[in-house]
Structure formats: C-alpha cells, structure tokens
N, C-alpha and C positions, 0 to 999 in steps of 0.2 A: 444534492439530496433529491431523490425519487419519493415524488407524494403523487398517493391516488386518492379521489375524492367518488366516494363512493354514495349515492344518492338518488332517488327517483323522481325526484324536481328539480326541473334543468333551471328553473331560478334558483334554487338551493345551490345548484352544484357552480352556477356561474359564478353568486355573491360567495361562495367562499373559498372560489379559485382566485376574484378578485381580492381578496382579504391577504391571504395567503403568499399571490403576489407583491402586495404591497408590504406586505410586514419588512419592517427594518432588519428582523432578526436573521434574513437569509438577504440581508441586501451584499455580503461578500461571500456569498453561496451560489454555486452553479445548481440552478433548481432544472427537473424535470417534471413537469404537472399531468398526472392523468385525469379523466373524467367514466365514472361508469354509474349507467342507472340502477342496475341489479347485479345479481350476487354470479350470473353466466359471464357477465360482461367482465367482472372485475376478475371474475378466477383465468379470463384468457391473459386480464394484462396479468397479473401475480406470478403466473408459469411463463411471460417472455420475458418481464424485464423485473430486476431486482427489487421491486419497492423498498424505500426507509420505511417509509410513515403513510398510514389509513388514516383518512379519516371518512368515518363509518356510519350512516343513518342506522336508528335501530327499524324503524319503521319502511318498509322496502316494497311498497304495494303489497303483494300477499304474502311476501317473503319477510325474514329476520332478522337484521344485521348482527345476531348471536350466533346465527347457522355458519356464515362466514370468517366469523371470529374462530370459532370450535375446527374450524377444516383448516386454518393456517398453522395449526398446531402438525399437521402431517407435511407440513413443506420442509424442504431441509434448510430454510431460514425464515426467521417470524419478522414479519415486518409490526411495528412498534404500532398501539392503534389507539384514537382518539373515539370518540364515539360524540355523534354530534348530529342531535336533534331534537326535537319539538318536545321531548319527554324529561321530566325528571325524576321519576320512579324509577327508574334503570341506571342510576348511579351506581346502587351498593354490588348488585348483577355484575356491571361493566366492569369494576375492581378487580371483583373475584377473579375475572378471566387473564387481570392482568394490564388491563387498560392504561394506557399513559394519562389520558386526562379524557374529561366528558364537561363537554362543552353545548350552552342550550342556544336554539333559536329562541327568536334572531338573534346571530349570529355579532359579535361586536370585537373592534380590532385588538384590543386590550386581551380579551381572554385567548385570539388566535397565536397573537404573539407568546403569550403565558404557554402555550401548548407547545408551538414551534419552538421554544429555548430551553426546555425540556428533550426534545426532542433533541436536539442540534449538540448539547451538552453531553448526553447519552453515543448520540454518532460520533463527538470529537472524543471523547475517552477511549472507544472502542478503535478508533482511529490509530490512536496513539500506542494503544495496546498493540495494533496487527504491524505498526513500525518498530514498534519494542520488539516483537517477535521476531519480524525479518531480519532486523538488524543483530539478532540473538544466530539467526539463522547465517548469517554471510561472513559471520567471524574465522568459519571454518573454508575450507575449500577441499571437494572430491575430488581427488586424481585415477583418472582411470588410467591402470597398468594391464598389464595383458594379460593375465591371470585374478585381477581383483583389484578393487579399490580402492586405497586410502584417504583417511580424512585427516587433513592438518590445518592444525592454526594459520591463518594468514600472516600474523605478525612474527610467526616465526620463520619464515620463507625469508630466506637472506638475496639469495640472488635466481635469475632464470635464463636460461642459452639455449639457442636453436643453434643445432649442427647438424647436416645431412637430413634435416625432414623429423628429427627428434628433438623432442623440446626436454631440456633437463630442468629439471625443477630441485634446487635445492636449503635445507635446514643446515643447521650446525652440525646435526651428525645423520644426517640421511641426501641421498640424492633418488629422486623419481625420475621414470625415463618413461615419456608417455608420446602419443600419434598427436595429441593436443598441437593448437597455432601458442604461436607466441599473442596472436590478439586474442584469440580465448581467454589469456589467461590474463594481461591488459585487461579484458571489460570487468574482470572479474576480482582486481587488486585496487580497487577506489582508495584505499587509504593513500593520506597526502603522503607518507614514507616511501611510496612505492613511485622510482619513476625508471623508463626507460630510459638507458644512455646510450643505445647501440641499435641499429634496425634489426639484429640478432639477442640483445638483451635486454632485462630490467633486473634493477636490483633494489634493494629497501636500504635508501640511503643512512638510517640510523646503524646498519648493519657493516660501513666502510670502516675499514682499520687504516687502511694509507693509499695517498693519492701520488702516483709513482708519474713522472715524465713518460713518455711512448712517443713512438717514430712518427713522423709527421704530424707534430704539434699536436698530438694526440695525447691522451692521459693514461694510466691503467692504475684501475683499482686494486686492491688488496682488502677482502671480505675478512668478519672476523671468522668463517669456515675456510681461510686462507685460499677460498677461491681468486682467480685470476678475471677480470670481467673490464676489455679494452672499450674504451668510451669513443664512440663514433664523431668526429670532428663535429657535423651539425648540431650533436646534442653539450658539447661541453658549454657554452653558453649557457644554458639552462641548469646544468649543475652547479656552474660558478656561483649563480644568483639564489639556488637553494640550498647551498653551504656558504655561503657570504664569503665565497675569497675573492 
C-alpha cells in the first residue's frame, strides 16, 4: 500500500508516519510511506507514484487540504483520503467530497488503525476484483494468423505442434497455423490440463482418446480431434504420473 502523509508540521507528519508504521493492520502489507508539507509537494508525489491512501491536513499554512482534495478528482485514479487534523468542523465538508475517514489531533493509534482497515478492506476487494477480471480475461487466447486474429477458448485447444517454424494450434473442429513459438503459447496455457509431452508439442491431457505404444519406448497419443501427437521419451515420465499408470 502507497500512503502519503500530507501536512505542514514535520511533528504532525513524523507522529503519524510513526502511527501508521506501527499499526497491526498493514503488518502483512508491503507499505510505501510518503511525506509532504504542502499541496506543490504532494501533487509531484501524486503524478510519480501511484498513491492508495492520503492522509490530508485541512489546515496547510496558507493553503487547504480541500483544494487538494477537489484537484485529485482530474487524475485518472483517486487515491482514497483521510482528513486529519486539529479541526473538527470539517467533518460534514470532508464527507461530502468522499472522505474515507477524518481523524483529529492528537492523533491516537486506535482511530489510525480504524482508518487503515477501511482502507485495506476497500484495496483488498478492488484487488480481487482486478484478478476476477484478468482471470476473466486469460480464458481466451488471440492467435494471430496472417490475415486476422482469432480468439479461442483455452479449454478447448486439444493439442499444439511445431513443424517447419509453424506452430499449429488445434480444437475439435479448427486448426490455426500461426509464426507464434511453442513457448509463447506454453506461457500462455497455465491450466493444470495443459502439459507438453514433446520439445515440438503440448496437448490438454483431458482431451487424450488412446495412448498407443511408439518406436523407441516412446508412446503416441490419439486426441479426441483424432489428432496424432508422439510423446518425446524425456516427457513420458511425467505423463505417467499425471494420468496415474
């Protein structure tokens, strides 16, 4: 988590970096801590590095920590904001803009934590979300042919063969013939179904119809796309033990 502490009393800004550090709530959190006394300081960290979490004086020598608040709406991500100082008139104010929590001096470890598992609860959702996503997103796989691209399910990809510098890529009723590596397509097959058994092939072992004898102690598949896919001496071992013969 990326937290900036934004405030114009470097004892303010110390006791509640200290606080912050110390909170249980991010003790299995990789934290990153900033420090800034004004609203110039904080907009250079805000534009280098991603913040989560503000936490914001409103009082900023002759500045506002509402001016700052109202400018993070034009960034193309809002980092989440506490509001935290000497004032408690600026509660109903802080809300309206959206505030996670508003927290008063002095500062006390109970209400920082109360802030930070709010916080923390909010980044692990949104977390979870953006792996929901990707993992929404990697079901498919683009193959670029030479004229356009298709998109197919990964699960339905039976088997894959390099011959001559073309990698064939095949389903039950399609076969793709692309410039792609066979490790391209390896980094890109993580399901446990999917294993190579050849330095020329992979196939999706749920997808084997019969495991036929071959020349030199060697095996040959039969796909249920009645492809042919010979399993390379080094890798039979490793099939044995993922089909239990």
């Amino acid at each position: 988590m990326k937290i900036l502490v934004v405030d114009d009393e470097p004892l303010a800004r110390t006791e509640l970096s200290y606080l912050i550090k110390k909170s249980p709530v991010l003790k299995k959190q990789k934290i990153k801590l900033y420090q800034a006394e004004d609203i110039k300081e904080a907009q250079g960290i805000l534009l280098k590095y991603k913040v989560d979490l503000l936490f914001l004086d409103i009082s900023l020598n002759e500045e506002n920590g509402f001016e700052l608040a109202d400018e993070l709406k034009q960034l193309s991500y809002s980092p989440m904001i506490v509001f935290a100082t000497a004032y408690d008139d600026y509660a109903v104010k802080a809300f309206d803009v959206g505030a996670l929590d508003y927290v008063l001096k002095p500062f006390e470890q109970e209400r920082i934590d109360q802030a930070l598992t709010k916080a923390a609860k909010i980044l692990n959702t949104e977390d979870n979300n953006l792996k929901q996503r990707e993992q929404k997103k990697s079901d498919v796989l683009s193959i670029e042919l030479e004229d356009r691209n298709v998109i197919v399910k990964k699960l339905e990809i039976v088997a894959a063969t390099v011959n001559n510098g073309i990698l064939t890529i095949e389903t039950n009723t399609q076969k793709y013939e692309t410039r792609k590596t066979l490790a391209w397509l390896k980094e890109r097959l993580t399901d446990s179904c999917f294993m190579q058994v050849h330095r020329n092939a992979i196939v999706n072992i749920e997808d084997i119809k019969e495991i036929q004898p071959w020349f030199n102690h060697t095996l040959l598949l039969i796909m249920v796309n009645d492809a042919k896919i010979q399993v390379g001496r080094s890798y039979r071992k490793e099939l044995n033990e993922r089909l239990g013969m």
